[in-house]
RODO-2510 file (C-alpha; in nm, 4 decimals, decimal comma):
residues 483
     n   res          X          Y          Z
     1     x     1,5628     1,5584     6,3846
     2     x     1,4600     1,2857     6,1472
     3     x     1,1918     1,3794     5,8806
     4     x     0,8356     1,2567     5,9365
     5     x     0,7128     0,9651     5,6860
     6     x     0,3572     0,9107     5,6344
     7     x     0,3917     0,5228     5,6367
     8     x     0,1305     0,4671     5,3562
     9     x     0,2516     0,7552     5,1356
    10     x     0,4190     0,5865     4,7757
    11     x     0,6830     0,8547     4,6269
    12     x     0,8176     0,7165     4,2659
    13     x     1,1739     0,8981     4,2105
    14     x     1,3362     0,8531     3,8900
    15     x     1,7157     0,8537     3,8670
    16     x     2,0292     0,8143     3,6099
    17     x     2,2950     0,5938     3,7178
    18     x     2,5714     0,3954     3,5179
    19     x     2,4458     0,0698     3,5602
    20     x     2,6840    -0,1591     3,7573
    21     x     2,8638     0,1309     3,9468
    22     x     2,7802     0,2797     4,3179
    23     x     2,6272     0,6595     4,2865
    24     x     2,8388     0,8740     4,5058
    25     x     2,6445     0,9236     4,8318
    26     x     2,6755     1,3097     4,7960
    27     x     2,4705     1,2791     4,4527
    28     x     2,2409     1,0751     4,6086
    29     x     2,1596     1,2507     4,9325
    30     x     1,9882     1,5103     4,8443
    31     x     1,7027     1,2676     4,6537
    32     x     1,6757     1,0032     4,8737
    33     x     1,7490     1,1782     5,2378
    34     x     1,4489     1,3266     5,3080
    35     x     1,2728     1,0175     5,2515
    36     x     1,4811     0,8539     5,5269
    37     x     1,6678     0,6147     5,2759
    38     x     2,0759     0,5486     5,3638
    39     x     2,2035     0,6959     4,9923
    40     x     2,4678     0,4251     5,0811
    41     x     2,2332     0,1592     5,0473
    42     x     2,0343     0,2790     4,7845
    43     x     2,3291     0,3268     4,5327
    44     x     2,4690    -0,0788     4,6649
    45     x     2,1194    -0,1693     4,5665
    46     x     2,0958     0,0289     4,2323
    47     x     2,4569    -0,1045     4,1167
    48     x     2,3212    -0,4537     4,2289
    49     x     2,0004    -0,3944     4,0152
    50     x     2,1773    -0,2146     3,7012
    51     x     2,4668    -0,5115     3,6592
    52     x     2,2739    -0,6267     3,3439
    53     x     2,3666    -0,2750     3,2332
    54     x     2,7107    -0,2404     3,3345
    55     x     2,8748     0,1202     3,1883
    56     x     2,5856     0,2352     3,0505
    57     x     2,3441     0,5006     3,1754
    58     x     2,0405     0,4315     3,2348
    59     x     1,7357     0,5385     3,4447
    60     x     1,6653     0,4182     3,7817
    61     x     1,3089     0,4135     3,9236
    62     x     1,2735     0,4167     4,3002
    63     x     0,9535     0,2954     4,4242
    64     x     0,9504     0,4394     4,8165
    65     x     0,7241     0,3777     5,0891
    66     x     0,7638     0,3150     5,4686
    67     x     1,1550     0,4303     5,4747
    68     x     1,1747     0,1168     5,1758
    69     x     1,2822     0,1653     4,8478
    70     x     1,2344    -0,0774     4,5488
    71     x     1,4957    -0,0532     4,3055
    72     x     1,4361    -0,1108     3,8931
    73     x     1,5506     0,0000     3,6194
    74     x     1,3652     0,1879     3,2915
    75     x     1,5796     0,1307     3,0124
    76     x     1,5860     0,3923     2,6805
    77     x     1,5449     0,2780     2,3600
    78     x     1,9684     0,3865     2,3171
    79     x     2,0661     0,1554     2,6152
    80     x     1,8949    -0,1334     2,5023
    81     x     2,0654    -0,0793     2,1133
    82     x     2,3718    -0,0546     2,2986
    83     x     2,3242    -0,3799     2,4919
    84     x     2,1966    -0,5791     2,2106
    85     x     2,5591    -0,4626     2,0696
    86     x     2,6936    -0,6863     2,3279
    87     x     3,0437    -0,5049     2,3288
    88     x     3,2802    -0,4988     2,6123
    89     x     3,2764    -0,3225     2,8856
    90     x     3,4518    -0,0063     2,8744
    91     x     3,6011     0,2528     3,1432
    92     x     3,3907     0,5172     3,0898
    93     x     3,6881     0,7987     3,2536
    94     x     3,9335     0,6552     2,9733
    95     x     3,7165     0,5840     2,6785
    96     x     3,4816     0,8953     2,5768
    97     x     3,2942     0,9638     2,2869
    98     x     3,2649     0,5958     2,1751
    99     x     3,0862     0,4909     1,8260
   100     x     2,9421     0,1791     1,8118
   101     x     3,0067     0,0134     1,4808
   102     x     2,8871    -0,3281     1,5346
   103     x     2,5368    -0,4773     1,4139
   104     x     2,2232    -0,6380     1,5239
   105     x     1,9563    -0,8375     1,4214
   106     x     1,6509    -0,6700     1,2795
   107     x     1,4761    -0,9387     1,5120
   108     x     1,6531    -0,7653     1,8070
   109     x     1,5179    -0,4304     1,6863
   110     x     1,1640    -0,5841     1,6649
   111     x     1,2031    -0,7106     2,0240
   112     x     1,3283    -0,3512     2,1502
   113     x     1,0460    -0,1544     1,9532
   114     x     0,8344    -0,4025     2,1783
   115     x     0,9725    -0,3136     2,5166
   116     x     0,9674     0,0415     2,3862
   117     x     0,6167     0,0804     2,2687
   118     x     0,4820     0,2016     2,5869
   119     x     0,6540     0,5268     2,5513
   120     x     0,5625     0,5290     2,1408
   121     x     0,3363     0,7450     2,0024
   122     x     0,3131     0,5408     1,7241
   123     x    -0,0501     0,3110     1,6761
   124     x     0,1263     0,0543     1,5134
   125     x     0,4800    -0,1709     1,6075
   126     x     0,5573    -0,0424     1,2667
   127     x     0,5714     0,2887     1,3711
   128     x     0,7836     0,1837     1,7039
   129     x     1,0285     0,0248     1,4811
   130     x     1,0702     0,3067     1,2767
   131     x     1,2165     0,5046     1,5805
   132     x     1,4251     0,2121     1,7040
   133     x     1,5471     0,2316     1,3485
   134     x     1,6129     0,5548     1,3904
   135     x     1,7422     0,5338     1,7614
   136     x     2,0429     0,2957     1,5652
   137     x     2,1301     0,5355     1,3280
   138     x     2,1813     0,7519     1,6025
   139     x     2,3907     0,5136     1,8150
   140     x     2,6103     0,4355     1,4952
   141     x     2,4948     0,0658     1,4479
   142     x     2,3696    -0,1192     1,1289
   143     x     2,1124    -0,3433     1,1621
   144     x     2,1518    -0,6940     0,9576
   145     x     2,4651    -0,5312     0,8230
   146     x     2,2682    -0,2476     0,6649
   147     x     2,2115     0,0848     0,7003
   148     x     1,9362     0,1797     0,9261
   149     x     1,8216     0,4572     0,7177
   150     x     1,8165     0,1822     0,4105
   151     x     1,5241    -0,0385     0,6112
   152     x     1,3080     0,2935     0,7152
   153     x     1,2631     0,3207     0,3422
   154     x     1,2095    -0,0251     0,2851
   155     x     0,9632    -0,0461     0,5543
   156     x     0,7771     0,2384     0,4349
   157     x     0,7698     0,0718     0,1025
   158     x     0,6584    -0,2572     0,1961
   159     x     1,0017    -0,4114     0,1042
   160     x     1,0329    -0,5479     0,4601
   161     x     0,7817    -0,6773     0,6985
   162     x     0,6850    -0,5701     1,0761
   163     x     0,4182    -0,7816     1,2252
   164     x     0,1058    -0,6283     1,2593
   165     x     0,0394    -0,5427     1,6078
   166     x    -0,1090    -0,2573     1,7858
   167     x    -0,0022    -0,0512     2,0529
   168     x    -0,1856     0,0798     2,3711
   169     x     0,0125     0,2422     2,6505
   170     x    -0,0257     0,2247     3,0128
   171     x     0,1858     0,3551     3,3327
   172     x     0,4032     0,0271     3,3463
   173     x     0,3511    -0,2137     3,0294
   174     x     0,1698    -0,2231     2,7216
   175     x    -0,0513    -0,4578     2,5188
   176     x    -0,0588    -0,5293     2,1480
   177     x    -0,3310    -0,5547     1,9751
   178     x    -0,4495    -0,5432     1,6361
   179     x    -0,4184    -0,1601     1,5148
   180     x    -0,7441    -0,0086     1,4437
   181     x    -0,7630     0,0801     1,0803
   182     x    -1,0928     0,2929     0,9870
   183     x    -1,2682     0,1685     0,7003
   184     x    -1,5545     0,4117     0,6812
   185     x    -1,3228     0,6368     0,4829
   186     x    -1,2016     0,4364     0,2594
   187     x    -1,5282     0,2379     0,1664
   188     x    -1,7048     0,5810     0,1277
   189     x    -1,4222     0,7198    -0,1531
   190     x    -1,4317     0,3782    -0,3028
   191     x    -1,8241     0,3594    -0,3559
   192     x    -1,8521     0,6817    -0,4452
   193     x    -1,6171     0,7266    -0,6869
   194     x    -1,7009     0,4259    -0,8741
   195     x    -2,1091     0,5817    -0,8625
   196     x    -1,9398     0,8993    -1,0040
   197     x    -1,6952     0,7027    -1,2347
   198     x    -2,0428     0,5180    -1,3693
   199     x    -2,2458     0,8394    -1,4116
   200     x    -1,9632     1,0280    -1,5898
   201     x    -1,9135     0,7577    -1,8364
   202     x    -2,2890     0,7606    -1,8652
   203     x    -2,2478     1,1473    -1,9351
   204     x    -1,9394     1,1096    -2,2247
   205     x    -2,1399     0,8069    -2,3666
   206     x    -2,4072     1,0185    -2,4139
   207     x    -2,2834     1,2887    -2,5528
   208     x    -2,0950     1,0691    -2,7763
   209     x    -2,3617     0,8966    -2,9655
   210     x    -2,5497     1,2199    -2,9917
   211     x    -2,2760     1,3526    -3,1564
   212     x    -2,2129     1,1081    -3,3796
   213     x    -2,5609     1,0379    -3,4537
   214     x    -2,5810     1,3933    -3,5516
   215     x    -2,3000     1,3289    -3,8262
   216     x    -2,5123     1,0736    -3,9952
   217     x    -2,7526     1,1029    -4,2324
   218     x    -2,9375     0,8127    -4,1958
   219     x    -3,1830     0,9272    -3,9254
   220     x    -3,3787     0,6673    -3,9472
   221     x    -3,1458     0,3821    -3,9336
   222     x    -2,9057     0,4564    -3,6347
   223     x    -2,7614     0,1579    -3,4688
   224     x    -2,4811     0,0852    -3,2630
   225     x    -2,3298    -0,0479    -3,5425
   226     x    -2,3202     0,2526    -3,7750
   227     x    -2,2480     0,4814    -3,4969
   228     x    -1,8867     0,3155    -3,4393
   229     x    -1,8360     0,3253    -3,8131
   230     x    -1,8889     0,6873    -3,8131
   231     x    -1,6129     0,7288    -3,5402
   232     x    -1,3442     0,5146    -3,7588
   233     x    -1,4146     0,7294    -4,0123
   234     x    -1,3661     1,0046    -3,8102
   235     x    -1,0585     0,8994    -3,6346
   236     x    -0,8987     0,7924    -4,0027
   237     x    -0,9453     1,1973    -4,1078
   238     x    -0,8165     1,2940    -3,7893
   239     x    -0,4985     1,0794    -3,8722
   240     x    -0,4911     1,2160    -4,2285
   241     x    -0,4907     1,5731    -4,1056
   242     x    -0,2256     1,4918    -3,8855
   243     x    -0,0173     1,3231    -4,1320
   244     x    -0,0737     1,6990    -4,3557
   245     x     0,0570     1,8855    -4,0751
   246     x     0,3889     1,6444    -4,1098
   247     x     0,4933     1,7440    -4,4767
   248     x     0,7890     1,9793    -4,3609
   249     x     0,9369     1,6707    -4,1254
   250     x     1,1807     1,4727    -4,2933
   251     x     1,0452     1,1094    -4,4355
   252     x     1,1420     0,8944    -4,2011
   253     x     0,9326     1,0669    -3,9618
   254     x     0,6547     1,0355    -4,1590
   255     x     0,6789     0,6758    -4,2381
   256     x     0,7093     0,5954    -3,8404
   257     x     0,3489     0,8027    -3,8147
   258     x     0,2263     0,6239    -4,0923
   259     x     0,2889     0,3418    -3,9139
   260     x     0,1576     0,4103    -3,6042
   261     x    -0,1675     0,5411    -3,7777
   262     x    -0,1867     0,1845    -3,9262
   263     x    -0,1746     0,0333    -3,6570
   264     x    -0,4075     0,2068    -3,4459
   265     x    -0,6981     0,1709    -3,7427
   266     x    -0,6337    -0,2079    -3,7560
   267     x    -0,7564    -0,2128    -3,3710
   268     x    -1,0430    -0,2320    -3,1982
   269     x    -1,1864     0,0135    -2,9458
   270     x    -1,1411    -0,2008    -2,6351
   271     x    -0,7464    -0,2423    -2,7586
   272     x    -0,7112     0,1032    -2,8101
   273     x    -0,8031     0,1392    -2,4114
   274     x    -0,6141    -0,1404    -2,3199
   275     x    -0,3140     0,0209    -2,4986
   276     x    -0,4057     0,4028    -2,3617
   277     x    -0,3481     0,2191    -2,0371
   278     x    -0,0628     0,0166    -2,0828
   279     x     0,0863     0,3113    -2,1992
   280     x     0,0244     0,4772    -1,8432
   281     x     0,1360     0,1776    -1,6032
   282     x     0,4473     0,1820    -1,8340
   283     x     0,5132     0,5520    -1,7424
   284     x     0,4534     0,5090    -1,3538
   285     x     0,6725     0,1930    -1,3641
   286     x     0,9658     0,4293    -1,5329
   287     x     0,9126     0,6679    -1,2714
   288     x     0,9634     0,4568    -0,9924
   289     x     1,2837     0,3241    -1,1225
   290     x     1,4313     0,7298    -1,1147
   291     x     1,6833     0,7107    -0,8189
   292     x     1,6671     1,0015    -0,7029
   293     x     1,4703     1,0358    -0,2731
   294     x     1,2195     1,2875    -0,3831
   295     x     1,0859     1,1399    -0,6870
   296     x     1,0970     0,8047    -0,4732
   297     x     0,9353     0,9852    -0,1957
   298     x     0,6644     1,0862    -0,4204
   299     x     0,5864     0,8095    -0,5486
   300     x     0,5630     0,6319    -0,2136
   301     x     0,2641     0,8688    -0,1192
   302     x     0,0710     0,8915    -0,3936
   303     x     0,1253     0,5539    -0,5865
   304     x     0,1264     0,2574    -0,2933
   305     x    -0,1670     0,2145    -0,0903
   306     x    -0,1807     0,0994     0,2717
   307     x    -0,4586     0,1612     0,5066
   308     x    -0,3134     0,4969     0,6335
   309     x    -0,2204     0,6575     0,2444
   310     x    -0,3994     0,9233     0,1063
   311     x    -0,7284     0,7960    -0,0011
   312     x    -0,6804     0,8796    -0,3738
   313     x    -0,4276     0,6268    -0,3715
   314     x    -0,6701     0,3835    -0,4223
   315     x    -0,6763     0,4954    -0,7531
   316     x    -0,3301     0,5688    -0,8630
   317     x    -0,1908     0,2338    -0,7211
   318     x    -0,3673     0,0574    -0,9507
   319     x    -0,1464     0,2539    -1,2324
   320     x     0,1279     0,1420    -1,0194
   321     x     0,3955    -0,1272    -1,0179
   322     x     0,7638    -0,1404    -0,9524
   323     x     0,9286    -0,4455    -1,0238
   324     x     0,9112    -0,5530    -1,4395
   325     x     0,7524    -0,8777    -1,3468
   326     x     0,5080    -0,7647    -1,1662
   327     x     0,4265    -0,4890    -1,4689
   328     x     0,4885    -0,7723    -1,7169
   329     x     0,2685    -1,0327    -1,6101
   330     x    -0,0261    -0,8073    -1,5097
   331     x    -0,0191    -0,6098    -1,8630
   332     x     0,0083    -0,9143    -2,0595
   333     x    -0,3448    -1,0587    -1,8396
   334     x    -0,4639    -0,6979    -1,9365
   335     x    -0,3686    -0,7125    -2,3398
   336     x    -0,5353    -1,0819    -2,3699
   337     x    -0,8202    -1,0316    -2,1731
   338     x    -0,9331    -0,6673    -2,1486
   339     x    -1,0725    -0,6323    -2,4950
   340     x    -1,2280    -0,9650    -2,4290
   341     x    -1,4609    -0,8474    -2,1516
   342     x    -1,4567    -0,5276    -2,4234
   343     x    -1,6021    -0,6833    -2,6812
   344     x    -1,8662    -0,8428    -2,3905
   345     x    -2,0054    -0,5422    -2,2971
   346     x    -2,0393    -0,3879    -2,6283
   347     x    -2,2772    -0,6650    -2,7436
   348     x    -2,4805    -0,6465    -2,4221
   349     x    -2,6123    -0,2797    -2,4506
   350     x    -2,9801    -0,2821    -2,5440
   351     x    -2,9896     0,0933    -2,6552
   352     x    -2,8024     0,2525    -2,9218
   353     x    -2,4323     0,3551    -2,8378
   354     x    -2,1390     0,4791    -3,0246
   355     x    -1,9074     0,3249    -2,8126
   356     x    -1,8717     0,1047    -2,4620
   357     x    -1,4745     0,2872    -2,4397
   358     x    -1,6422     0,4849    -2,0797
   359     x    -1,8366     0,2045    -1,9720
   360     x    -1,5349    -0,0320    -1,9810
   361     x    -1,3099     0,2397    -1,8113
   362     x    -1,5780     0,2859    -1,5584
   363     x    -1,5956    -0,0356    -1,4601
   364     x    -1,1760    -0,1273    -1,4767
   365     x    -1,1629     0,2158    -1,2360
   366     x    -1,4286     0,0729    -1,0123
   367     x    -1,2781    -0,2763    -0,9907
   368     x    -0,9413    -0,1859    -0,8821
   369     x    -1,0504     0,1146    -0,6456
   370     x    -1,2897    -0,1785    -0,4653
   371     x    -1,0356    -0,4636    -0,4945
   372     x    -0,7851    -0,2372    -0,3319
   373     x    -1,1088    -0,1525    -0,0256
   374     x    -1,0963    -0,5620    -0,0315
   375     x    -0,7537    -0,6091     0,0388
   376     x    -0,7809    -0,3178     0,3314
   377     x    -1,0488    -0,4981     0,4452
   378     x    -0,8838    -0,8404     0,4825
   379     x    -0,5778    -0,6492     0,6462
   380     x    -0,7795    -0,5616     0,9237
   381     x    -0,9475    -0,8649     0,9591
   382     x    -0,7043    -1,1602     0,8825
   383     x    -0,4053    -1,0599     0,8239
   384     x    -0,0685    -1,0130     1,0562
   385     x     0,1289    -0,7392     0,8714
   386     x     0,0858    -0,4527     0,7111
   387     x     0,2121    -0,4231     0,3837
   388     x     0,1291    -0,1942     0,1112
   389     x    -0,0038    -0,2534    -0,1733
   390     x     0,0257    -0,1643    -0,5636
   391     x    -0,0638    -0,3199    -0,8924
   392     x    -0,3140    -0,3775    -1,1662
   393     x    -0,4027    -0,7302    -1,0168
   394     x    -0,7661    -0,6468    -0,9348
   395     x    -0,8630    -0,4699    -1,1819
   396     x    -0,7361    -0,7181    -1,4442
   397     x    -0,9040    -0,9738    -1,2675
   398     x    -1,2377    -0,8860    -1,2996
   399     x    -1,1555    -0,8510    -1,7186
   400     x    -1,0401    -1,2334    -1,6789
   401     x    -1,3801    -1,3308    -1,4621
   402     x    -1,6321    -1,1410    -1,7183
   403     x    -1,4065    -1,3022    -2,0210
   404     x    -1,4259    -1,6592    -1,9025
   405     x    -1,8238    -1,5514    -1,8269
   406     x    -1,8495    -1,4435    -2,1905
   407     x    -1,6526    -1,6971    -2,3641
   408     x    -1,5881    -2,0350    -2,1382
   409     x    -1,4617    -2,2432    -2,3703
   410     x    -1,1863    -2,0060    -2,4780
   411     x    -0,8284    -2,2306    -2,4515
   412     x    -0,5472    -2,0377    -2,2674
   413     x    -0,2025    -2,1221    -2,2092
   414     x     0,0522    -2,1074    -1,9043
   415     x     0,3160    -1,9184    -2,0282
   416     x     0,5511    -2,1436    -1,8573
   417     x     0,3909    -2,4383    -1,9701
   418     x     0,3203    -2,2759    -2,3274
   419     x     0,2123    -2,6428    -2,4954
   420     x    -0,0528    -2,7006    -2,2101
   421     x    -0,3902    -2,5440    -2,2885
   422     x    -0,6941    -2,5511    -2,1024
   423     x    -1,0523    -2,3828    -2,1060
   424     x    -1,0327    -1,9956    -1,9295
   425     x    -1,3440    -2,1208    -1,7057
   426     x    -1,1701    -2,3893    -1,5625
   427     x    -0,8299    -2,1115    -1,4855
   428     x    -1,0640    -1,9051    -1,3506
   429     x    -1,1908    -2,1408    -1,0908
   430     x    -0,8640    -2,2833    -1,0098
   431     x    -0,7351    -1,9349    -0,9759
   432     x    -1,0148    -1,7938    -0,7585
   433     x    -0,9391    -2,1277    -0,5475
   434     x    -0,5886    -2,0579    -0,4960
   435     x    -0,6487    -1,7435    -0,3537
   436     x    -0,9186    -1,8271    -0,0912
   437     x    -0,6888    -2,0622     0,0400
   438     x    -0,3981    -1,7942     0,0151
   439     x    -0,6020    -1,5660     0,1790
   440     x    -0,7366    -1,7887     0,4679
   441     x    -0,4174    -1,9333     0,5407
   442     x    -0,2680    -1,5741     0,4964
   443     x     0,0226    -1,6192     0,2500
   444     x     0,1946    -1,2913     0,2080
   445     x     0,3523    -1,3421    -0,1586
   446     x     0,0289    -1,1999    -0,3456
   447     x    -0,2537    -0,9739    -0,2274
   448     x    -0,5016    -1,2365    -0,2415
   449     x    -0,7818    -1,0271    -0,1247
   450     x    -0,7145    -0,7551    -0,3519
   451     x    -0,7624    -1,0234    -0,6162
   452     x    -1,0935    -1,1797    -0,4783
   453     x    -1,2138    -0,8315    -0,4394
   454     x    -1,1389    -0,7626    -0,8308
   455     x    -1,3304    -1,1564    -0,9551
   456     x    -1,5979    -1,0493    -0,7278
   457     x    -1,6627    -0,7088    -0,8902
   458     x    -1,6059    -0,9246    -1,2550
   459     x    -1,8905    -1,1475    -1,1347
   460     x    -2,1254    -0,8088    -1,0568
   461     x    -2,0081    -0,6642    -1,4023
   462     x    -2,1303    -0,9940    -1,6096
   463     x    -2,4526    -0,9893    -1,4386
   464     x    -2,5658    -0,6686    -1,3723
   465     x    -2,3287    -0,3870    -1,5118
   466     x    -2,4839    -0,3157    -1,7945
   467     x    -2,7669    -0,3132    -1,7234
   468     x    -2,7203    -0,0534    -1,4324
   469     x    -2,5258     0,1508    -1,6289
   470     x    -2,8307     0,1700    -1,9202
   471     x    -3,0776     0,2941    -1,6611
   472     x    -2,7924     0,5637    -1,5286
   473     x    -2,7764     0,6654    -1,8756
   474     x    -3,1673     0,7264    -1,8958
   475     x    -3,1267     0,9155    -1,5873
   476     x    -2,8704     1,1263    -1,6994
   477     x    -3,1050     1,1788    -1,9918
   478     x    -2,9601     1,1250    -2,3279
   479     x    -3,1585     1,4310    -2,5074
   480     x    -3,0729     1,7230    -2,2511
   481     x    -2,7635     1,7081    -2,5363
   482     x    -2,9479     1,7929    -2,8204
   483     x    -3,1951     2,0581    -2,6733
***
């Protein structure tokens, strides 16, 4: 007796088949029989339907209704790696166990984590891509001729691009749309830790000059002026005693620390800094150039930022750079124009201070920590990729703004065009040009926003740092220190 079929009833039945090949009608059967389909037909049709896919395996979705059966096929993410291979066919009986050593494009990859993103978990194509990646591995392939494993780091490092698209699944097909990267987060650590970086320098500041006005015995004299005078003096006993301590070390040893202790009286306070942080980006850049996958690891998490890092990595990327250019150039903008902008705000203070060493770290934290919630920003908003981020850009920039504020007629040089000088105010300008247009025409090469973000702050920290940074002192009131 033939089974009853409710004529309006849809049934979806999933199958494997090797695609090209008739299913044997006993395998068959027991699916498809109760649904009145001939499992005769239905494997003619699904060889007909699967000949794009000839020896491999692949799933077969029958849509039934009314004793009718649509045939198509749902490829996996292995199938399609296989068949962007474009080998040969092969005899499956005779030829077992098969590893595919060819190669495909990364495009092709790309294209697959695209077909493939319905069934991703991923928020991102980047994420999608990162299985594919992995899917190839699997399979045996490279991918451009490289290791698969070698582009999931590079990805995750921002070596290699993935367009910036977003992922939303549905039952049959997905959409791609820009991925949704919060920004409350990150604009909340950002502003408040440059309010807290502010109000501790305020703090240190304070306690400094109390301190040091408490070493001087002219009460009723105490200036600014004095009060850094006082802390020389200080710093050359401090030096002395340490050079006592170094009478048993041989003399040569002594000599270098003589040296060094020259050296680091002859400066300034605002070089000092600059050097205390040179000193740091120099030690981050040595770490990343350890070869060894957990240090690497490491310093992928906490020293790039990207919209999904740890938030604190606002912070620590702008300690960060890996290539020696990239160090290079942005230290030498630092050395030349950080105890420019220095100097700047220690003549701007209006109350007595021993020394504008917090303020100036205060703001230089603040600057990159905001420029790097600027270039987050922009990612979300303009640009196509995401790509992390690292570097001292922003934060240096806003020294270069509040120099070329403080001293416009400075000449600077290019240093590939060392004979060709030109006022810092009219760099600047050209400068900040060149990156609106990088940014609105989205150039990858340089984190244009990231820079904006830093002139912008370097604009606020000409006009108005200081003088927030008094009142937070008054707040933070100056004689709780000497109750």
């Amino acid at each position: 007796m033939a089974p009853k079929i409710d004529p309006n009833e849809v049934k979806i039945i999933y199958l494997r088949a090797v695609g090209g090949e008739v299913g044997a009608s006993s395998a068959l059967a027991p699916k498809i029989g109760p649904l009145g389909l001939s499992p005769k037909k239905i494997g003619e049709d699904i060889a007909k339907a699967s000949g794009d896919w000839k020896g491999l395996r692949v799933t077969v979705q029958l849509t039934v209704q009314n004793r009718q059966a649509a045939v198509s096929i749902v490829p996996s993410a292995s199938s399609l790696v296989i068949r962007a291979l474009k080998e040969p066919p092969r005899d499956r009986k005779k030829d077992k166990n098969v590893k595919h050593s060819g190669s495909i494009p990364f495009d092709e990859v790309i294209s697959i984590a695209r077909t493939m993103a319905y069934k991703s978990l991923s928020k991102n194509l980047a994420g999608t891509v990162l299985q594919i990646l992995g899917t190839c591995q699997s399979v045996g392939c490279t991918v451009d001729r490289k290791q698969p494993h070698d582009l999931i780091e590079a990805i995750k490092e921002g070596e290699v691009e993935v367009p910036l698209e977003g992922i939303r699944s549905s039952a049959r097909a997905s959409t791609f749309n820009r991925p949704n990267i919060p920004l409350g987060k990150s604009a909340l650590f950002a502003i408040s830790l440059s309010g807290f970086s502010v109000v501790a320098a305020a703090q240190f500041t304070n306690y400094e000059t109390t301190q040091l006005a408490g070493e001087s015995s002219n009460w009723l004299g105490i200036t600014s002026s004095r009060l850094k005078t006082i802390k020389e003096m200080k710093l050359a006993k401090r030096l002395q005693s340490g050079l006592d301590r170094l009478h048993a070390f041989p003399e040569t040893v002594q000599r270098v620390y003589i040296l060094a202790s020259e050296n680091l009286l002859a400066m300034t306070d605002g070089q000092r800094v600059v050097a205390g942080i040179i000193a740091i980006n120099t030690v981050v850049f040595a770490a990343w150039q350890i070869p060894n996958p957990a240090i690497q690891r490491f310093m992928t998490k906490h020293f790039l930022h990207s919209h999904d890092s740890p938030l604190h990595t606002m912070v620590t990327s702008v300690f960060s750079h890996k290539s020696i250019a990239h160090l290079g150039f942005n230290m030498l903008a630092l050395y030349s124009f950080g105890p420019l902008s220095f100097k700047f705000l220690e003549r701007q203070n209006d109350s007595v201070e021993g020394t504008a060493m917090y303020k100036w770290l205060s703001l230089y934290l603040s600057a990159g920590c905001l420029s790097n919630l600027a270039s987050i920003t922009a990612t979300k908003y303009l640009s196509r990729s995401l790509i992390p981020s690292l570097g001292a850009s922003g934060a240096v920039y806003s020294t270069l703004v509040m120099s070329a504020y403080a001293y416009p007629d400075i000449s600077v040089n290019l240093i590939f065009l060392p004979l060709f000088s030109f006022p810092i105010s009219t760099g600047v300008l050209a400068m900040v040009g060149v990156d609106t247009v990088g940014l609105l025409a989205r150039w990858k090469f340089l984190d244009h926003a990231a820079h904006l973000g830093g002139a912008a702050f370097g604009g606020f920290g000409c006009l108005y740092f200081n003088d927030m940074f008094d009142r937070t002192r008054k707040i933070v009131d100056i004689d709780a220190y000497t109750k």
